[in-house]
C-alpha positions as CSV (number, residue, x, y, z in Angstrom):
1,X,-34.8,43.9,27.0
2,X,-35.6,45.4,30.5
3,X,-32.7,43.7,32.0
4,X,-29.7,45.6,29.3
5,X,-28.1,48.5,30.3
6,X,-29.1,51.7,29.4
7,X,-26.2,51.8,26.4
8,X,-27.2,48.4,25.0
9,X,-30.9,49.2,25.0
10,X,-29.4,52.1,23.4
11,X,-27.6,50.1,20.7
12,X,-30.6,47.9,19.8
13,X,-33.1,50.7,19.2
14,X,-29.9,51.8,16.7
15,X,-30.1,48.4,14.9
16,X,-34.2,48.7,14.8
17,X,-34.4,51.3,13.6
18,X,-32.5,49.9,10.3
19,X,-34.9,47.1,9.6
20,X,-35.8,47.5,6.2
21,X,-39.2,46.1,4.6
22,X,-36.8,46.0,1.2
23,X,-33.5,44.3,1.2
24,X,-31.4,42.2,-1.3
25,X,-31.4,39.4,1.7
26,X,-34.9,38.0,0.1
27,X,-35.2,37.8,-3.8
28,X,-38.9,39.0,-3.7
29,X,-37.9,42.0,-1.3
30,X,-35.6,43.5,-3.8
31,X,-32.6,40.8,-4.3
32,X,-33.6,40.1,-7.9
33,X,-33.1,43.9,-8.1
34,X,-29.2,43.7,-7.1
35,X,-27.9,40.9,-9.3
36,X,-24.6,39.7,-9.0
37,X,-21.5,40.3,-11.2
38,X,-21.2,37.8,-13.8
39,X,-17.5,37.1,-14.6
40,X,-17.0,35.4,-17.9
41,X,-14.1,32.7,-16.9
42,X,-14.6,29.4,-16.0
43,X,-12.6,28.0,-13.1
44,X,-11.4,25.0,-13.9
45,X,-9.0,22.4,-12.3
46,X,-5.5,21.3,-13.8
47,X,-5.5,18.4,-15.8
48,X,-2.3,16.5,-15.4
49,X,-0.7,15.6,-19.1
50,X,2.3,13.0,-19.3
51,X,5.1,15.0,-21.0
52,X,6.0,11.9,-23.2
53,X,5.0,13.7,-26.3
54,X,8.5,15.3,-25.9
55,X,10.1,12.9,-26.0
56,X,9.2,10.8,-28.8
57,X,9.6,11.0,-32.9
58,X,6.6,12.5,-33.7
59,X,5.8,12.8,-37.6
60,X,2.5,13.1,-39.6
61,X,0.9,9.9,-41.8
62,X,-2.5,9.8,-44.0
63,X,-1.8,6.3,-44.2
64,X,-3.0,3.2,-41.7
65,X,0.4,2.7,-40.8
66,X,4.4,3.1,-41.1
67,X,6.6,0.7,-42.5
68,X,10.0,0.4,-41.4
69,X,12.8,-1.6,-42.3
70,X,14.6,-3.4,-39.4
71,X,18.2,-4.9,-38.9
72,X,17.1,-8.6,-37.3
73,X,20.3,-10.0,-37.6
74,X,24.2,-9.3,-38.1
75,X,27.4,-11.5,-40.0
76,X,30.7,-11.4,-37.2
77,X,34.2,-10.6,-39.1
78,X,36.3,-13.6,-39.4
79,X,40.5,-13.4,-38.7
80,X,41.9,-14.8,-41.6
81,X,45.9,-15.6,-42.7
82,X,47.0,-13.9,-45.8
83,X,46.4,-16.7,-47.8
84,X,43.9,-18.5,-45.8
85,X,40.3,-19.8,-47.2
86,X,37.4,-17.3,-46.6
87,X,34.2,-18.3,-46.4
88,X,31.0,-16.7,-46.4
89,X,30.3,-14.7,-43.1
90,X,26.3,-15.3,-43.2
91,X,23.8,-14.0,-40.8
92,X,23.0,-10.6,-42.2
93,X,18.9,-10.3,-42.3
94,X,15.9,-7.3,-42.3
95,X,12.5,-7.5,-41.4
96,X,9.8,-4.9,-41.5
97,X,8.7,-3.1,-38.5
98,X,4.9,-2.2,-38.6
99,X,3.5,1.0,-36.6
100,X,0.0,1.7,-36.8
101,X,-1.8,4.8,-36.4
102,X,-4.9,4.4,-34.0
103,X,-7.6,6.8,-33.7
104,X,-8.8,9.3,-30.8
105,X,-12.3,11.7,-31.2
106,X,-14.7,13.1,-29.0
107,X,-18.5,13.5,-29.5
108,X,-19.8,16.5,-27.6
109,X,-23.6,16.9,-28.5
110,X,-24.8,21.2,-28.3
111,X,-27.9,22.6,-29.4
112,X,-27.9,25.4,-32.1
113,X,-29.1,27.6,-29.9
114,X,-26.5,27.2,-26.9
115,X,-24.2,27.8,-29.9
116,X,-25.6,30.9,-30.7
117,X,-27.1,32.3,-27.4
118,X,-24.1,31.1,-24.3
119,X,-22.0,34.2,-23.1
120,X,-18.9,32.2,-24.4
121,X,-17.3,30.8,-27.6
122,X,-18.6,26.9,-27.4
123,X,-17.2,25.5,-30.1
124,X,-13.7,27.1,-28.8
125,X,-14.3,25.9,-25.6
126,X,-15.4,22.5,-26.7
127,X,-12.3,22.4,-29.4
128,X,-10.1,23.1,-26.2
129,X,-11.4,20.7,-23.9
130,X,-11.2,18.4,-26.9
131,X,-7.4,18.9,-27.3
132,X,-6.6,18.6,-23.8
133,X,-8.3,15.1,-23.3
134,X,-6.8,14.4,-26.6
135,X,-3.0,15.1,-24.8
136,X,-4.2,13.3,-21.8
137,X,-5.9,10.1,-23.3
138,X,-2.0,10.5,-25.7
139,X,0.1,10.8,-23.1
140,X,-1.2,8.0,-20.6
141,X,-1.2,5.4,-23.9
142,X,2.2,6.6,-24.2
143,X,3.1,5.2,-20.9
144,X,0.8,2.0,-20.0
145,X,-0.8,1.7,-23.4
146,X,-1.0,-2.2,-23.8
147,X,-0.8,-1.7,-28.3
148,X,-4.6,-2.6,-28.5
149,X,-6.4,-0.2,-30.2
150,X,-4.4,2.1,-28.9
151,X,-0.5,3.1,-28.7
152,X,1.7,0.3,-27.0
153,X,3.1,2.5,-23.5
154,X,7.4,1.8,-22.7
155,X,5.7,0.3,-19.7
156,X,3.7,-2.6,-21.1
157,X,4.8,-5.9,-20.9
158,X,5.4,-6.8,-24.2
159,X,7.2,-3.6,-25.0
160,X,9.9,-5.4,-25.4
161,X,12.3,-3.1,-22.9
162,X,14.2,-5.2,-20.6
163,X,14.4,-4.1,-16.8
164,X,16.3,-3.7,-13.7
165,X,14.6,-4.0,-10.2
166,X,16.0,-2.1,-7.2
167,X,15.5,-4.9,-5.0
168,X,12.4,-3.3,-2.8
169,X,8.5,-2.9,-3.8
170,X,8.0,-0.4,-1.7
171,X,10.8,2.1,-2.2
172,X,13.0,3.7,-5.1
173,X,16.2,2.3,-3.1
174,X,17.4,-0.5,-2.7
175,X,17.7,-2.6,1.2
176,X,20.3,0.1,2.3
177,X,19.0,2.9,1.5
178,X,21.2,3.4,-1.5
179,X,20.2,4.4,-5.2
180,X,22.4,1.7,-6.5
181,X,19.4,0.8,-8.1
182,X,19.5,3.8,-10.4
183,X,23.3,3.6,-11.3
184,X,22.9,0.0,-12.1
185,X,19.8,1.1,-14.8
186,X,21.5,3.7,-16.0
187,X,25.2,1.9,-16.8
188,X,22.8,-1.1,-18.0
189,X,22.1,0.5,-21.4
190,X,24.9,0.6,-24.1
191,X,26.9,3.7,-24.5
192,X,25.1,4.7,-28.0
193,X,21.7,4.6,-26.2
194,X,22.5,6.7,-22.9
195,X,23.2,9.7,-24.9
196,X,19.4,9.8,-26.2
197,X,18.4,8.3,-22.8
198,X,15.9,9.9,-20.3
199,X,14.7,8.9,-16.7
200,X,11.0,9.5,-16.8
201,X,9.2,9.4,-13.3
202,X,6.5,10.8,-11.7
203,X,6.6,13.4,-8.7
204,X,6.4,11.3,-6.0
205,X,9.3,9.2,-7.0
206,X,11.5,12.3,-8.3
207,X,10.6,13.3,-4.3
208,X,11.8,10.0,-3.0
209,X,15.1,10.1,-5.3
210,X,16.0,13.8,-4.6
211,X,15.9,12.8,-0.3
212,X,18.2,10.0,-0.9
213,X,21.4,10.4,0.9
214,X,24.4,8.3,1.8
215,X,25.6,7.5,5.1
């Protein structure tokens, strides 16, 4: 201290003579006195949902499953002179096309008195959380589900939906740096299809497709 100037010895006498024996700095010195605000939100993160909900049929059932006649085979018209011999044009067949309905629940254990006693509405906030996990666990079957307990995803194997590869692993475009790939998948499906048709990507590759360029 004996080596400061005059004005800084100054300046630390000032800042002495504010040391408290009481301050909010210690909880026993008078902190527990000055308690802090309480805000009643909770922060919480986004949860990423799959948007394929919108863009399927979607239609209530008490029952195990659906049942729903299918077309599995068609007759071809014949050409035929006026008085030529017609036979029968055979091939014309249905099957039945089974969906079934596949259950999703969560089990959140709360004591009566956190019910009763918590700052917030629980069983709201639990009913929320339980709806958004519901959407996510929905939408990701949706996708990838492999029809096993759960939905089958458009992306499983055995969905059944046939496939056009771009040519490259590791990019959306194809060896030139072309989205050939894309037209090609597009003009693959028949004209009746492509009107109900949507592309369904995730943000990285809706990135990569919207940078693609020509020469």
């Amino acid at each position: 201290v004996q080596n400061l100037t005059a004005e800084q010895q100054k300046a630390l006498k000032d800042v002495e003579a504010e040391y408290k024996a009481m301050s909010v700095g210690n909880d026993t010195t008078g902190g527990y006195l000055a308690p802090s605000e309480y805000v009643r939100e909770i922060i919480k993160g986004v949860t990423e949902i799959s948007p394929i909900r919108s863009l399927v049929r979607v239609r209530t059932t008490a029952s195990k499953s659906i049942m729903i006649p299918k077309r599995t085979g068609q007759f071809a018209a014949q050409w035929v002179a006026e008085q030529g011999t017609r036979s029968e044009t055979d091939g014309l067949r249905y099957g039945m096309l089974e969906i079934p309905t596949h259950e999703l629940y969560a089990l959140v254990d709360i004591s009566e008195q956190n019910l009763e006693d918590s700052a917030f509405d629980m069983e709201g906030e639990i009913r929320m959380e339980a709806a958004e996990q519901f959407a996510l666990a929905e939408g990701t079957a949706g996708v990838v589900g492999n029809g096993v307990g759960k939905p089958q995803g458009f992306l499983d194997a055995d969905s059944g939906l046939s496939e056009n590869v771009s040519g490259t692993a590791a990019t959306i475009a194809d060896a030139d740096g072309q989205a050939n790939g894309l037209l090609t998948l597009k003009h693959a499906l028949k004209t009746a299809y492509v009107r109900n048709a949507a592309w369904a990507l995730n943000r990285t590759t809706l990135g990569s497709v919207r940078k693609l360029k020509d020469a």
